[in-house]
N, C-alpha and C positions, 0 to 999 in steps of 0.2 A: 556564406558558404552553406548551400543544403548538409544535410545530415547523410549518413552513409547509408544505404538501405542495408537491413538486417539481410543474410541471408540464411545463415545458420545458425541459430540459436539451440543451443542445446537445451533441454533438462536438467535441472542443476544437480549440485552430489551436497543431498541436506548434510555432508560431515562437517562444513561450512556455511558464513556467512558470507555468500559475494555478492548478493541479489534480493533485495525485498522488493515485494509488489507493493504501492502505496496506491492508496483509497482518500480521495480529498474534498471537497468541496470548491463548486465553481463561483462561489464566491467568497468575501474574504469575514461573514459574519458581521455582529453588530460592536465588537470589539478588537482595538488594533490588537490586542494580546493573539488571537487566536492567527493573525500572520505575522509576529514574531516569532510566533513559538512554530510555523511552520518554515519560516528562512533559517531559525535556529537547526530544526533537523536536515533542512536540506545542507548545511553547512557541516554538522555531525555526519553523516552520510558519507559526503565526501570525503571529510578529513580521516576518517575510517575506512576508505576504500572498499565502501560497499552502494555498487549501483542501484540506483532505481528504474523500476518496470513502473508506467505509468501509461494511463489511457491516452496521451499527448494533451491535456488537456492546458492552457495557455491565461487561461482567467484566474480568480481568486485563490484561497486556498493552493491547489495544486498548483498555479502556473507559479507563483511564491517560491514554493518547493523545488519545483524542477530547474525557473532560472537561477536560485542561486546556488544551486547544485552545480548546474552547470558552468557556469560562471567563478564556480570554485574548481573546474578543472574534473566533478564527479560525471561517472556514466549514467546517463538518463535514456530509455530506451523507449519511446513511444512505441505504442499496441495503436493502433488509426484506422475506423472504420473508411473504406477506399472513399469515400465522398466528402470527405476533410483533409483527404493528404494531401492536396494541392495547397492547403492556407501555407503561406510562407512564414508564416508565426510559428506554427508551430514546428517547421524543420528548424526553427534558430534556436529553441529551446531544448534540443535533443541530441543526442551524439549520435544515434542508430535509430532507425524507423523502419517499420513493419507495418506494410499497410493488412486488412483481413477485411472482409466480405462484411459484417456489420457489428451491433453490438456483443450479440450474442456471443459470438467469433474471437470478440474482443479481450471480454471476462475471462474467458478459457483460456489465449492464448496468455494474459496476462499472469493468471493464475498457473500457468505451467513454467514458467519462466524465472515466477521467483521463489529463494528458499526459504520465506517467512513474509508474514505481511503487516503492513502497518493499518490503521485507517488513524486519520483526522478528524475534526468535528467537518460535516456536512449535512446533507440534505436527502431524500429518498433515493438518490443515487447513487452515494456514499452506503447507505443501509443496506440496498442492495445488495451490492460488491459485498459486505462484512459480513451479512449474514450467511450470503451464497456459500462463501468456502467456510465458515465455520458448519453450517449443517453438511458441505460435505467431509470435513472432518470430525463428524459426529455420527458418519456412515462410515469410516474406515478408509476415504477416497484418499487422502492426503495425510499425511502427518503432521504438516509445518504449524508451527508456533504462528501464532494470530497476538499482535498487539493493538493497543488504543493508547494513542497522545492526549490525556482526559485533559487540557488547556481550559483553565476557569471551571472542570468538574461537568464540562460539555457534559460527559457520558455519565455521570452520577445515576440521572434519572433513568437511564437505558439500565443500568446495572441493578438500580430497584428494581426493576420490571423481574428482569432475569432471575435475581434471586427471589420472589415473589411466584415466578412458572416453575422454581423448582420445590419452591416449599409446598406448591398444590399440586404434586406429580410429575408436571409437564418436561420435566428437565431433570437430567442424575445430576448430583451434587460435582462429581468429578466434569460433566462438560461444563457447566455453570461456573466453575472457576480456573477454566482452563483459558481465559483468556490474561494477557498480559498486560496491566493498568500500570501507566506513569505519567507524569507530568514533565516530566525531565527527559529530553531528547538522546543525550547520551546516555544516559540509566536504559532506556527501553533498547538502544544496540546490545549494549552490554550484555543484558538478559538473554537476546536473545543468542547474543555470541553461546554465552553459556552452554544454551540448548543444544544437544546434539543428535539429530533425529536420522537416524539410516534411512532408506527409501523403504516403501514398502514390497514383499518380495512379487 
């Protein structure tokens, strides 16, 4: 059965968690750890009744995530630049689809859609995405909570860096630990359940 096409998606209300945008990688790394610990959150996700916004992506890493989300009955909402929405993979992976004009289109629309984000260990692609809304929530653009699934301390090395650009100026202490580290898939919902961010006015 294809997926429904999105038609309305609203903007979500950050007083809640209904909707994280996840950031993954299209493959699945050089250890099974790093796609268990991505079926384990997509099975967290679900069972917590909070969907995911994902670029559709159907390979490593993410495709992990989304089928067994899906598969566990959660909402998975593919963002599809219009020159991929035809693969019938990836309508089976998804419960709503939205196709958009390319990637650029993609990031945005996905980045509007959800009220907090995850990323996984990935690749320049992944970095991409993480860092894009974190510098724009270090312009004021957004509010939402930004977490990292650190699976075997992926992100360790990312984290020296950062703390590193703020010890030589580059970065205020307060953005530098604003983002959200665990290892534990439901510990990172948790946290962010916690959060509670109004919109900005």
């Amino acid at each position: 059965m294809l997926a429904a096409t999105v038609q309305e998606l609203s903007v979500p209300n950050r007083s809640r968690l209904s909707r994280v945008t996840v950031f993954a990688g299209s493959t699945n790394g050089n250890s099974p750890e790093f796609r268990s610990a991505a079926i384990a959150l997509g099975n967290a996700l679900a069972q917590a009744d909070v969907g995911i916004v994902c670029g559709g992506g159907v390979e490593g890493l993410m495709g992990a995530l989304t089928e067994t989300a899906h598969t566990a009955g959660g909402e998975v909402i593919g963002i599809v630049p219009h020159v991929f929405a035809t693969n019938p993979t990836v309508q089976r992976t998804v419960t709503a689809m939205e196709t958009v004009t390319d990637v650029r289109a993609r990031k945005q629309r996905m980045a509007d859609l959800g009220d907090a984000f995850i990323a996984l260990p990935g690749g320049l692609g992944t970095l991409d995405e993480l860092f894009d809304v974190w510098a724009l929530a270090q312009l004021g653009v957004h509010a939402k909570s930004i977490a990292l699934l650190n699976t075997n301390g992926y992100w360790d090395s990312i984290l020296t860096a950062l703390t590193e650009m703020a010890r030589s100026g580059f970065l205020s202490d307060a953005h530098a630990t604003q983002l959200i580290v665990e290892q534990n898939p439901a510990r990172i919902i948790a946290r962010l359940r916690a959060i509670q961010r109004p919109p900005l006015a």
